[in-house]
Backbone as CSV, one residue per row, in Angstrom:
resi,resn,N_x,N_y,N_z,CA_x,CA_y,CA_z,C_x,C_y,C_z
1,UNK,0.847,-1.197,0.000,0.000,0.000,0.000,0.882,1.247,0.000
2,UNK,0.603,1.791,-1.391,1.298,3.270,-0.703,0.893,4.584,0.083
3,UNK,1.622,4.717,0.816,1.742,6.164,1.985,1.124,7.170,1.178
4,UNK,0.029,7.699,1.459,-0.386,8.890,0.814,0.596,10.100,1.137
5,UNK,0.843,10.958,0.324,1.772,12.342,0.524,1.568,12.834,1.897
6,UNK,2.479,13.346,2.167,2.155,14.190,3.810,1.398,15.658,3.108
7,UNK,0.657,16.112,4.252,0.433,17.640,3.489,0.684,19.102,4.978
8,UNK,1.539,19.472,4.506,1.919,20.344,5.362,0.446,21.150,5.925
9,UNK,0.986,21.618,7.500,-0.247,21.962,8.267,0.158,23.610,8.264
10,UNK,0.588,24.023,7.345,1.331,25.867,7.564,0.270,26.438,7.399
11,UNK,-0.269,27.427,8.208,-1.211,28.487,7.959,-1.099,28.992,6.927
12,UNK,-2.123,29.193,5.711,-2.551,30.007,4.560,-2.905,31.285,4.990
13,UNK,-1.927,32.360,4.405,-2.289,33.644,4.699,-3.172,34.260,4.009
14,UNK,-3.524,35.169,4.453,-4.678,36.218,3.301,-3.986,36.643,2.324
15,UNK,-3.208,37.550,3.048,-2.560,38.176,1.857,-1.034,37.952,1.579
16,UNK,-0.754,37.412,0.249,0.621,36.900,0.025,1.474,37.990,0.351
17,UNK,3.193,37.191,0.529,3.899,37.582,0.665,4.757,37.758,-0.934
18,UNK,4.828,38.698,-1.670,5.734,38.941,-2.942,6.860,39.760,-2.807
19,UNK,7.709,38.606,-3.276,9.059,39.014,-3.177,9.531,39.918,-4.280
20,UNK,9.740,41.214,-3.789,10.595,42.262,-4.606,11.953,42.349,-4.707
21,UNK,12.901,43.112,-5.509,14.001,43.247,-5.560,13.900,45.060,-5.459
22,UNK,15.491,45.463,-5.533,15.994,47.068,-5.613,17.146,47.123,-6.016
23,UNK,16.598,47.939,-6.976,17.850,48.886,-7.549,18.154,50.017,-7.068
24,UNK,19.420,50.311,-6.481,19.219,51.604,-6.016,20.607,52.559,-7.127
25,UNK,20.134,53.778,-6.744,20.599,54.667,-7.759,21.028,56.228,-6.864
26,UNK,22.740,55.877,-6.599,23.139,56.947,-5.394,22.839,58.056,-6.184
27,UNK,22.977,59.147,-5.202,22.843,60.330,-5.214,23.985,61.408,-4.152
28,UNK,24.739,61.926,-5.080,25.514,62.628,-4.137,25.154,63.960,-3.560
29,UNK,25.365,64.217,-2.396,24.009,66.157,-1.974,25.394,66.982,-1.993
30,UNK,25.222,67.412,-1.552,25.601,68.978,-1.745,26.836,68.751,-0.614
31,UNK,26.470,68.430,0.421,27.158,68.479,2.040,28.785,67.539,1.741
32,UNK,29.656,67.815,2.030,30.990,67.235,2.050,31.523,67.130,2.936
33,UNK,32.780,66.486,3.420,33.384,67.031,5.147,34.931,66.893,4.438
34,UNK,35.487,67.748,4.975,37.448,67.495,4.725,37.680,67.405,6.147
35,UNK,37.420,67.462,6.850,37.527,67.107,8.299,36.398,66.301,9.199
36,UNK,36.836,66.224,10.653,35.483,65.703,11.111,34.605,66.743,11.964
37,UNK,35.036,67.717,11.774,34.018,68.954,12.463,33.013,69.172,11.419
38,UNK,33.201,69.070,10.424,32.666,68.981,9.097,31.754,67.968,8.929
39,UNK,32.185,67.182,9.092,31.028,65.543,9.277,30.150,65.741,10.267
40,UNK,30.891,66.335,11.523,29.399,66.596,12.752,28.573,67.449,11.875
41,UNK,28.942,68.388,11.178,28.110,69.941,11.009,26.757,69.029,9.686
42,UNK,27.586,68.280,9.006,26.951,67.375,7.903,25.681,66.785,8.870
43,UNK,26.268,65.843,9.856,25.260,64.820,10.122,23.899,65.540,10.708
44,UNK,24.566,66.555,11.049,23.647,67.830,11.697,21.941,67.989,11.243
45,UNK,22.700,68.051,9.792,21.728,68.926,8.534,20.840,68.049,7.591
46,UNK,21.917,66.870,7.263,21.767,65.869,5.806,20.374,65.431,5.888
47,UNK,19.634,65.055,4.972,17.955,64.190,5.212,18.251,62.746,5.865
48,UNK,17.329,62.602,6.413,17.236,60.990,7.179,17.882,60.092,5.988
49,UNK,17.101,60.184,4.710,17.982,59.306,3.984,19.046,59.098,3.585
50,UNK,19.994,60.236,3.870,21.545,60.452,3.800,21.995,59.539,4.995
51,UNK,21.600,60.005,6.015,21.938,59.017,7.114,21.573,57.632,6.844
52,UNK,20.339,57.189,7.037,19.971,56.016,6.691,21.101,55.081,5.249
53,UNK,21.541,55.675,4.118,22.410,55.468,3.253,23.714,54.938,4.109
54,UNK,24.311,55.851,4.869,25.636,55.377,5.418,25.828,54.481,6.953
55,UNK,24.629,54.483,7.110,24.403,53.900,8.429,24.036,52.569,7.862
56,UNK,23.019,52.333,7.264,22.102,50.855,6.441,22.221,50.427,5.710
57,UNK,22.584,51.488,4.189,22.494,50.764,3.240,23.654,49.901,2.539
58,UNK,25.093,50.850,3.510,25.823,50.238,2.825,26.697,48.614,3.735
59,UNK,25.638,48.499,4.691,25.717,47.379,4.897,26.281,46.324,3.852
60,UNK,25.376,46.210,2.991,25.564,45.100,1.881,27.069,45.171,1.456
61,UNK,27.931,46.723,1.409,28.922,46.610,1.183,29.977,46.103,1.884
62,UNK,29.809,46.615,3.258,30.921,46.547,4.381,30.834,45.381,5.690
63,UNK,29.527,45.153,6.054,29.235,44.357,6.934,29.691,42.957,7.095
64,UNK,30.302,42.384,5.440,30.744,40.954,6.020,32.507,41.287,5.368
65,UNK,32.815,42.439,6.240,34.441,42.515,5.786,35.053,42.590,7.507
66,UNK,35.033,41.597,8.113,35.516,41.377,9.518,36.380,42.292,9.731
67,UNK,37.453,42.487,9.147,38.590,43.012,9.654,38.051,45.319,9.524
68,UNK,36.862,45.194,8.501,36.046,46.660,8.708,35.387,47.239,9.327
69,UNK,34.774,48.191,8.874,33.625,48.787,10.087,32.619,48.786,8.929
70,UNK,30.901,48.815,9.922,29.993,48.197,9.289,29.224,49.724,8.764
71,UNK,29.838,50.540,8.975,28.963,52.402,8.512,29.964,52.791,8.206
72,UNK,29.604,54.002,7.404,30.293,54.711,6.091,30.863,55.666,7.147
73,UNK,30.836,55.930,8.797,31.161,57.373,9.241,32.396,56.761,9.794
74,UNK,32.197,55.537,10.416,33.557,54.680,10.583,34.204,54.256,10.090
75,UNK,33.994,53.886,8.505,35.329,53.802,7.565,35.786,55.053,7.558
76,UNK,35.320,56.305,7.141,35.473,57.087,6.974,36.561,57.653,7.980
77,UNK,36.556,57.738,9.061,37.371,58.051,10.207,38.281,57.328,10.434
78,UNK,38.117,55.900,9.854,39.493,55.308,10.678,40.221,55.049,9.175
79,UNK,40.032,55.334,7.688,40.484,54.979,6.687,41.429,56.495,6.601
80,UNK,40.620,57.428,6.419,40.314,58.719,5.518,41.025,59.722,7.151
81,UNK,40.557,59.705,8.202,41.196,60.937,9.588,42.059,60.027,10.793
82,UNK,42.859,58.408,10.504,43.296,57.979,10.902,43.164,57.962,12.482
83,UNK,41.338,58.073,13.321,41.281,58.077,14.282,40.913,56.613,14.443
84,UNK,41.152,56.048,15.181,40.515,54.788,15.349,39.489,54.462,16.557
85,UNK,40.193,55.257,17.442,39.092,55.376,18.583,37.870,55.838,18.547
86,UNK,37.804,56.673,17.902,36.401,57.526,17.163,35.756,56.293,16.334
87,UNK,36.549,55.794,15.685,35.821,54.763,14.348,35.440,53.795,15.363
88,UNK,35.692,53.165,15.723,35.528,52.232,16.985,34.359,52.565,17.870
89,UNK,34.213,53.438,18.051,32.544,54.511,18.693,31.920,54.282,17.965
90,UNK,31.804,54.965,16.341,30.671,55.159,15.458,30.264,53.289,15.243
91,UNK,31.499,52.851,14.887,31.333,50.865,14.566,30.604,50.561,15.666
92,UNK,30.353,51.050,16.483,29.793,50.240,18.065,28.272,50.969,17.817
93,UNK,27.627,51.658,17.305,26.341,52.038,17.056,25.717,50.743,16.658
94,UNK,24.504,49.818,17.345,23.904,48.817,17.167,22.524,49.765,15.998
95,UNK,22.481,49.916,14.828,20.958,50.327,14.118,20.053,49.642,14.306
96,UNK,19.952,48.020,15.204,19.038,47.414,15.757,18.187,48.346,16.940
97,UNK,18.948,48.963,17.995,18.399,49.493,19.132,17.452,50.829,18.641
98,UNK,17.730,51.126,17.334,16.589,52.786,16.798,15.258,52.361,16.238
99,UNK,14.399,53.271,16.296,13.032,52.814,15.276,13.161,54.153,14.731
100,UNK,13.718,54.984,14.672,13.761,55.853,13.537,15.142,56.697,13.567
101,UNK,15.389,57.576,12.428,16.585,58.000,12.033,16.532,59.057,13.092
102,UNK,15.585,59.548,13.507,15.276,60.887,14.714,15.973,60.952,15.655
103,UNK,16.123,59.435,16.307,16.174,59.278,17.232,17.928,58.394,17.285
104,UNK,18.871,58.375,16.490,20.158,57.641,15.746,20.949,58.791,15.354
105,UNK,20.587,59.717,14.791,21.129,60.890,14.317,21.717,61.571,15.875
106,UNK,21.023,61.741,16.836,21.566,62.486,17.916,23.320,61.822,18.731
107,UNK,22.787,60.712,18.785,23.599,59.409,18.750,24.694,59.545,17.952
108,UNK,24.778,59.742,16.732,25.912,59.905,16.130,26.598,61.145,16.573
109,UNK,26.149,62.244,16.432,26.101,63.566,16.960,27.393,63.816,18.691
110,UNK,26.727,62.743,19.398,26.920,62.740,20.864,28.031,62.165,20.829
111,UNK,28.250,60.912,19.681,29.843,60.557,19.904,30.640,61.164,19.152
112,UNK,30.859,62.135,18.105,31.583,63.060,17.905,31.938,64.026,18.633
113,UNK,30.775,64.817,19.123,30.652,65.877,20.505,31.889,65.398,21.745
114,UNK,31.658,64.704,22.028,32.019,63.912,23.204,33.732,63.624,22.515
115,UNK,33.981,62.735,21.613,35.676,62.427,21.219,36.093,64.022,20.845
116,UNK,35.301,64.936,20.400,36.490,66.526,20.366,36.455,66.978,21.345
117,UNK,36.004,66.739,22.176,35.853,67.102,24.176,37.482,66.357,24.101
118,UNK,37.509,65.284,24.148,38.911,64.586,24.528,39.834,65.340,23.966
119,UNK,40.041,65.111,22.596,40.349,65.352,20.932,40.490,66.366,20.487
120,UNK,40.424,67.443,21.043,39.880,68.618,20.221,40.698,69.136,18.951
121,UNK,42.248,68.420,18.702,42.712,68.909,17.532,42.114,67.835,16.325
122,UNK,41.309,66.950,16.636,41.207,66.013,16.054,39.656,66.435,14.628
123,UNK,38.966,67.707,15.578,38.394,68.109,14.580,38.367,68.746,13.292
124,UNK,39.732,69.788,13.723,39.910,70.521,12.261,41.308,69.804,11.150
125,UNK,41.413,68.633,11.692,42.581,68.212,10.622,42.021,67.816,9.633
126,UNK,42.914,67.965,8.572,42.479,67.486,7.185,42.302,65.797,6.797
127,UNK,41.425,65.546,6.946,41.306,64.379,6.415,42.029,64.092,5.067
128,UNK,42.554,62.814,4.573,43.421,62.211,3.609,42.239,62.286,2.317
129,UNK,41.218,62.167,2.545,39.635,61.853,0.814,38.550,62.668,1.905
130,UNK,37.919,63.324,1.078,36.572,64.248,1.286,35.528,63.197,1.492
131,UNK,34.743,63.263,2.559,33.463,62.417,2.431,32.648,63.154,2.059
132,UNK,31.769,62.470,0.885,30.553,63.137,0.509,29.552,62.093,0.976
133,UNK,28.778,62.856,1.499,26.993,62.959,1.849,26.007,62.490,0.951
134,UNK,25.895,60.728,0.890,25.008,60.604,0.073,23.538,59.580,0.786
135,UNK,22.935,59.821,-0.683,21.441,59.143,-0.464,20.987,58.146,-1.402
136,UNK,20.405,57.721,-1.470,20.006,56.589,-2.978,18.359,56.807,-3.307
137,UNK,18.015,56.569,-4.492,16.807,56.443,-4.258,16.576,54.650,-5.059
138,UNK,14.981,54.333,-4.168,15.601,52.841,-4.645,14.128,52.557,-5.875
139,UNK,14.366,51.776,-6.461,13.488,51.289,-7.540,12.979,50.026,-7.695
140,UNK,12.190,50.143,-7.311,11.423,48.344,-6.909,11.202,47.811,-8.547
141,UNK,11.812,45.986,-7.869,11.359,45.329,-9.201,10.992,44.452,-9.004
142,UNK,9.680,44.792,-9.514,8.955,43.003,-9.182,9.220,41.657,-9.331
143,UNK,9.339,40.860,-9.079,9.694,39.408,-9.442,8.256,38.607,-9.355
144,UNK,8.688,37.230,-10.183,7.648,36.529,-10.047,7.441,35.555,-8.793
145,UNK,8.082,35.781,-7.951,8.181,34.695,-6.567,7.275,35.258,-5.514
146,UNK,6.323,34.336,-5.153,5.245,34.717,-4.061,5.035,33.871,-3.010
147,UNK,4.330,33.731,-1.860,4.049,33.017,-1.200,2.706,33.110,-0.378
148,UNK,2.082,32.331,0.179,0.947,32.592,0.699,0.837,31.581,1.925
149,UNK,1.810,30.841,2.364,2.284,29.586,3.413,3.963,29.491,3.805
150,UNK,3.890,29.283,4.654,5.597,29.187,5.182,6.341,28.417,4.250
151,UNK,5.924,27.270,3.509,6.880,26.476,3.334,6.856,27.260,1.800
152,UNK,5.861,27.714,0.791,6.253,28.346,-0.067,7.099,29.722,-0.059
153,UNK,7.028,30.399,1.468,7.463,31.226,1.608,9.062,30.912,1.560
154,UNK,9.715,29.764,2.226,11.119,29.044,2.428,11.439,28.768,0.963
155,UNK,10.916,28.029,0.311,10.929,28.296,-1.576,11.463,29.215,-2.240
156,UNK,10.882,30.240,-1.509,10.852,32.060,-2.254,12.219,32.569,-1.593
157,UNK,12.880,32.388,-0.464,13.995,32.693,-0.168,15.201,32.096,-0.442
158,UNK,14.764,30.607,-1.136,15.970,29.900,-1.440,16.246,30.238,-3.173
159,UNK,15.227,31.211,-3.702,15.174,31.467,-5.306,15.183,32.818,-5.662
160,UNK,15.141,33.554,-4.875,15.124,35.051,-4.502,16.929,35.027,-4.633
161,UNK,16.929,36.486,-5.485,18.815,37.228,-5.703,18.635,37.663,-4.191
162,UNK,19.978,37.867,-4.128,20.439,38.844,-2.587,19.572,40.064,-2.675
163,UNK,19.661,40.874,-3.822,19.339,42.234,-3.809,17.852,42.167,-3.327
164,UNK,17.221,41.090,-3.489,15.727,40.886,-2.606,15.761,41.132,-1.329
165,UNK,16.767,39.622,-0.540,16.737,39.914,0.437,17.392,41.033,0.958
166,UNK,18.769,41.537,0.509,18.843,43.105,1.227,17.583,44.160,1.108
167,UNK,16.960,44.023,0.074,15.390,44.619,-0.416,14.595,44.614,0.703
168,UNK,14.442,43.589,1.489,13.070,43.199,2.419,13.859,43.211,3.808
169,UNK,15.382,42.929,3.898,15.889,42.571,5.010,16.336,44.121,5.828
170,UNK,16.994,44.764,4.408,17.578,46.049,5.301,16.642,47.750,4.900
171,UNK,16.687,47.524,3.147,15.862,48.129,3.031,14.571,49.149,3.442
172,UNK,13.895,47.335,3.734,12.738,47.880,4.082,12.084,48.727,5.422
173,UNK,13.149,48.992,6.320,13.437,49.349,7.673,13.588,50.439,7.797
174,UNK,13.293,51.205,7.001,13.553,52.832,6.328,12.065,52.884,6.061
175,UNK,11.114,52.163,5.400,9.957,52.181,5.213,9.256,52.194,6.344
176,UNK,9.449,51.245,7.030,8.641,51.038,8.353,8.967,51.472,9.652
177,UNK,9.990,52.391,9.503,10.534,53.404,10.402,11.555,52.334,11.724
178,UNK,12.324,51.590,10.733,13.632,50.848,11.484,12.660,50.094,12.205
179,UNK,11.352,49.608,12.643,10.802,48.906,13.697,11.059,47.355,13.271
180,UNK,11.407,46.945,12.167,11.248,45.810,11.806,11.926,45.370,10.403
181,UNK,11.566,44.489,9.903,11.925,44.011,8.576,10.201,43.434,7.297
182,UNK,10.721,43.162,6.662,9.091,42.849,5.638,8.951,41.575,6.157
183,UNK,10.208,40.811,6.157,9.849,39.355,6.623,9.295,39.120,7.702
184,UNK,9.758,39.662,8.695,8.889,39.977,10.257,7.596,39.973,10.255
185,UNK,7.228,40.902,9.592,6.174,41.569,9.898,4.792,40.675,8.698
186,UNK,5.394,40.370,7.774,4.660,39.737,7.337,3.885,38.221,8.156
187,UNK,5.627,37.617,8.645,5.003,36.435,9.593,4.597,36.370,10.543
188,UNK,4.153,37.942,11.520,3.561,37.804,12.480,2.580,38.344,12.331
189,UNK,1.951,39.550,11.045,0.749,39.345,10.846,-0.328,38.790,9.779
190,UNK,0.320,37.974,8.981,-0.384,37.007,8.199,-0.462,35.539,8.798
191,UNK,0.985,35.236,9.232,0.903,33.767,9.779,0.637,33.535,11.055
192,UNK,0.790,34.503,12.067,0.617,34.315,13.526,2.013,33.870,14.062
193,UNK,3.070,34.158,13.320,4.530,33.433,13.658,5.538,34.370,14.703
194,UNK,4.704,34.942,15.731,5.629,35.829,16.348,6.679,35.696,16.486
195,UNK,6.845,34.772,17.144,8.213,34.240,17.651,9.065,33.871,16.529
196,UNK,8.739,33.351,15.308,9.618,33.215,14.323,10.078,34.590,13.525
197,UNK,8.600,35.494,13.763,9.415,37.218,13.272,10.203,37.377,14.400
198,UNK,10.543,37.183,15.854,11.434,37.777,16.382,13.191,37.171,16.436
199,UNK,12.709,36.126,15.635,13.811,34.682,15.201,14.460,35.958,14.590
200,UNK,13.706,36.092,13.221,14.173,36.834,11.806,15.125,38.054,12.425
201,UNK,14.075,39.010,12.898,14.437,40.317,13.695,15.905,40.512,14.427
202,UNK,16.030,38.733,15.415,17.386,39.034,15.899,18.477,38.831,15.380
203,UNK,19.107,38.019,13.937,19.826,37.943,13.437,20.446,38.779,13.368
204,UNK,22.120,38.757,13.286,22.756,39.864,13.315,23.339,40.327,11.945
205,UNK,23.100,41.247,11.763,23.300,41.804,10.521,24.995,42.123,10.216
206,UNK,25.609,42.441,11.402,26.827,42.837,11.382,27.896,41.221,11.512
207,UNK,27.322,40.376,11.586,28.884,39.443,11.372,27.964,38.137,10.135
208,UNK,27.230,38.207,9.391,26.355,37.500,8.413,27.036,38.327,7.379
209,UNK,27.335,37.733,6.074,27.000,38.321,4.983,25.046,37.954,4.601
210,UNK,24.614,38.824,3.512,23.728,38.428,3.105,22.994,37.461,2.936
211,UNK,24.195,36.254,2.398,23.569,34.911,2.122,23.625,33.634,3.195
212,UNK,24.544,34.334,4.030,24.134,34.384,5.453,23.012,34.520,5.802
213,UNK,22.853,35.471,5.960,21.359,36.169,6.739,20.300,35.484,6.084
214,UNK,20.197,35.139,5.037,19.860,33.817,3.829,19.623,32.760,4.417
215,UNK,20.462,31.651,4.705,20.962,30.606,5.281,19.899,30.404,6.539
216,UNK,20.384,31.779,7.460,20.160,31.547,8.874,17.893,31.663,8.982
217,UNK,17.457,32.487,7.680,16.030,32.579,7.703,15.490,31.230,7.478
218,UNK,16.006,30.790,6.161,15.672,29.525,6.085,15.876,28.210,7.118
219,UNK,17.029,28.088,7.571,16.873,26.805,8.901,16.194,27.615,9.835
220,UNK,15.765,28.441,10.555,14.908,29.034,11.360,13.289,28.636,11.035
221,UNK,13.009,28.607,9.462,11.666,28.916,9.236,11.356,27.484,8.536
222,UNK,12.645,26.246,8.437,12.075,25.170,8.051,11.965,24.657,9.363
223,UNK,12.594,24.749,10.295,12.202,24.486,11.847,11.095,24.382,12.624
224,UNK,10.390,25.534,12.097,9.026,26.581,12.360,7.773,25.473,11.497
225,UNK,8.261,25.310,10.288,7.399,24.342,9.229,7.267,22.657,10.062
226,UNK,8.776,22.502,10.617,8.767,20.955,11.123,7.997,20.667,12.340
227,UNK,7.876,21.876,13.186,7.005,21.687,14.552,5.612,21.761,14.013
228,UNK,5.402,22.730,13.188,3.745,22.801,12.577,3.866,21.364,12.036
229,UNK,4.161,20.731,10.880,4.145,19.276,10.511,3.590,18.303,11.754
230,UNK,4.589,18.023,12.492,4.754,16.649,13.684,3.668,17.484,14.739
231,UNK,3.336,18.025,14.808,2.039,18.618,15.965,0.766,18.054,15.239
């Protein structure tokens, strides 16, 4: 006799989950620094998305280079004004602990403030390369990968480019005012998967590359599929 198919017990959501991609397309502003008194006066002024750019986005670039720093204000300082102690401050900013740029911006602010208190010749020296002040704007592209159940959802992440998941993973956290990610939020309010959005949520962004952060969603959320199954 044969075993009829198993059929997975994953909650069917209402509304699918569709996986997007981004293109993003920098933008350089106006604001520059040849020093780091210059960079405070910048971070001062620049739009949230300038910040958000060197704080988040360029994650994808810097975040799985161990021996780097994971924001553009800490390369910047310890490459470009040969402080390291300073870079070492800005690198120690967790962008997990903010829900908005409002409230991150002061933060950056306070540890500059604070190292030219120590430092104070350290503000007007010339930095070695000018940092410029940028922003991106991003351009969604649809793909054909959807989901409407966990286990199609695990499908969609194992067939999905990176630029998706940086799309939904880091991206989208600028949209929803840093509180979360798309993946999160989708699985705790379509699927009822709290605890598996807070799975997603805690991953660390700073020692994962991408396909990492990849890796670690999927054994998390086929885990999530295997307890729903055997229950």
């Amino acid at each position: 006799m044969v075993a009829a198919p198993s059929v997975s017990k994953s909650k069917t959501a209402k509304k699918q989950f569709v996986f997007n991609s981004g293109a993003h397309i920098l933008r350089i502003g106006t604001e520059r620094a040849r020093n780091l008194g210059e960079l405070l006066q910048g971070v001062r002024t620049v739009p949230d998305s300038s910040i958000f750019q060197h704080m988040f986005q360029t994650l994808a670039d810097h975040h799985y280079i161990r021996e780097g720093f994971s924001n553009d204000f800490a390369h910047w300082a310890f490459f470009s004004c040969n402080e390291t102690g300073l870079a070492e401050r800005l690198a120690g900013i967790d962008v997990r602990e903010y829900t908005s740029i409002a409230d991150m911006r002061p933060r950056i602010m306070l540890i500059l403030e604070e190292y030219f208190k120590r430092h104070p010749q350290s503000a007007e020296r010339q930095s070695l390369e000018t940092f410029y002040f940028c922003s991106s704007d991003t351009v969604v592209i649809p793909t054909a990968i959807s989901a409407r159940n966990l286990d199609e959802f695990v499908q969609g992440l194992r067939r999905v480019s990176l630029h998706s998941i940086h799309y939904h993973f880091i991206n989208a956290r600028l949209r929803i005012k840093l509180n979360s990610n798309d993946f999160s939020q989708w699985l705790e309010e379509e699927l009822g998967l709290g605890k598996l959005a807070d799975q997603f949520e805690a991953i660390d962004i700073y020692t994962s590359t991408l396909e990492g952060v990849r890796r670690q969603m999927i054994k998390l959320a086929e885990s999530e599929s295997s307890r729903a199954n055997a229950a």
